[in-house]
N, C-alpha and C positions, 0 to 999 in steps of 0.2 A: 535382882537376885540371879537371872539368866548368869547375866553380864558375871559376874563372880565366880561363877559355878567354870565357866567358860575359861578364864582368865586361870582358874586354878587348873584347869585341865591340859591348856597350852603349857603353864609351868614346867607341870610334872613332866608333861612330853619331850618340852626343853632338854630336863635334868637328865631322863631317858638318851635322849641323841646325845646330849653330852659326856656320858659315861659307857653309855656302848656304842656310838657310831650311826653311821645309819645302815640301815639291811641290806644295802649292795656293796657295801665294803668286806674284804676280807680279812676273817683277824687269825691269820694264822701264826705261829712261833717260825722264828728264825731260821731255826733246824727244822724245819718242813719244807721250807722252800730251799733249803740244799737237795734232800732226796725225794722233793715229789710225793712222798707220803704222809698219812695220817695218822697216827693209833688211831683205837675209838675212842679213847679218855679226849684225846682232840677234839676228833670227830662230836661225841655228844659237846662240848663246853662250847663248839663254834654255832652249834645249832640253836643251843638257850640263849648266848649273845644274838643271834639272828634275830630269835623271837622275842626276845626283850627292846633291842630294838624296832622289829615291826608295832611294837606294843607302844612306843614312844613317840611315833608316828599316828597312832589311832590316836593317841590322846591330846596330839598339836593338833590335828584334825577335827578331834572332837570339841576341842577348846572353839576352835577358828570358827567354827560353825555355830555353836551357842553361842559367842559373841557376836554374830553376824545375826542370827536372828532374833535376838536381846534388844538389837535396833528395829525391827518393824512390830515388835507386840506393844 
């Protein structure tokens, strides 16, 4: 049961990285990297991609690891 719980959590983290990236990437618009600047309508959407992605990451992590100790119980 570990083991499933695990493998479902890896998934979703998957589907996370692969929709927003991973959290050292930058996702800016085109026309921000001509003038160097943000709005804040940017500004906030780059931050929820950040956090979404850090979010997809806990959960390949979380996965990795309940499958990892699914093997010694």
């Amino acid at each position: 049961m570990l083991n499933s719980i695990g493998l479902f959590f890896s998934i979703v983290g998957t589907v996370f990285l692969i929709c927003y990236g991973l959290p050292s990437k930058l996702h800016l618009p085109p026309k921000a990297l001509l003038d160097q600047g943000l709005t804040e309508k940017e500004e906030i959407e780059n931050e929820k991609i950040k956090k979404l992605a850090r979010l997809g990451v806990f959960f390949l992590m979380g996965g990795f690891i309940l499958q990892l100790m699914s093997n010694f119980i």
